[in-house]
Each structure stands twice: as structure tokens, then as C-alpha cells.
N, C-alpha and C positions, 0 to 999 in steps of 0.2 A: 681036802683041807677045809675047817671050818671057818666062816667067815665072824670076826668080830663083831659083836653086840652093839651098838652103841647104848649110851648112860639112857640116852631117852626112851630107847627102844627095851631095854632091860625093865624101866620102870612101868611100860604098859603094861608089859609081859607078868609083872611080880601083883601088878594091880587085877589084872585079869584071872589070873590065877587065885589071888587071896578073893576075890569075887566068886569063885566057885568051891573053892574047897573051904574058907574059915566061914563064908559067908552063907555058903550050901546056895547061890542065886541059881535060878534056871536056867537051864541050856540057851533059852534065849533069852535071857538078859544079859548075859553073862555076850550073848552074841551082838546084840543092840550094842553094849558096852564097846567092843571089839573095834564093831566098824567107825564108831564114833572115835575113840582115844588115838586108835592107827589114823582115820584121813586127819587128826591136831598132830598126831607124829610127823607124820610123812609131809604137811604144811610148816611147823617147824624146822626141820631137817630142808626143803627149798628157801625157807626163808635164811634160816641161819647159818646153812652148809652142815656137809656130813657128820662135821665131829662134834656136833651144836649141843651144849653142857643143859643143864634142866635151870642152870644159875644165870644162864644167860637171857632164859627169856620172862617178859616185863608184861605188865597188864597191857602194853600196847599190841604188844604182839597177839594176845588173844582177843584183845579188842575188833584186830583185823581179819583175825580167823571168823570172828560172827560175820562181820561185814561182809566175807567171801561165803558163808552161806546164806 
């Protein structure tokens, strides 16, 4: 059984992807990109909970995301 996408995790995935094939970026940028957009998902996703919409988060919340790096 495949497990559902969620909206935020679909938009890393669309942006990572449009980074290597419209954009032709390198393997490692395209990797750098990766690690970077998934640990703002995956900080999203504990901050907002699973089903956490891309309309629900606010300059505050990436605000805190710098803070925690």
C-alpha cells in the first residue's frame, strides 16, 4: 500500500525534481537542495503536525526554523 504524500512533501519533491531536469542543476546541488528543503519539511511537519497545509505556515515559523540552525 502506498502511503500518502503530503502537500508539503509533494512540493519539495516537484521543486527538487524541477531543479534537475528544467534547471539541468548538478547532482549535488540538486543534493545540497535535498537535504536542506526536507530537514524545513520535516521541522514544519513537528511544528504543525502531519497534515500541515504550505498556507498554514507564516514568516514566523521560518523565522524559528533559522533560530534552530
Amino acid at each position: 500500500m502506498r502511503e500518502k504524500v503530503g502537500e508539503i512533501e509533494g512540493l519539495v519533491e516537484g521543486f527538487l525534481a524541477m531543479l534537475a531536469n528544467e534547471r539541468g542543476a548538478s547532482a549535488h546541488t540538486v543534493r545540497a537542495y535535498a537535504r536542506e528543503v526536507r530537514s524545513f519539511a520535516d521541522y514544519v511537519r513537528e511544528t504543525l503536525g502531519e497534515g500541515a497545509s504550505v498556507r498554514q505556515v507564516e514568516h514566523l515559523h521560518i523565522r524559528a526554523y533559522m533560530g534552530v540552525l
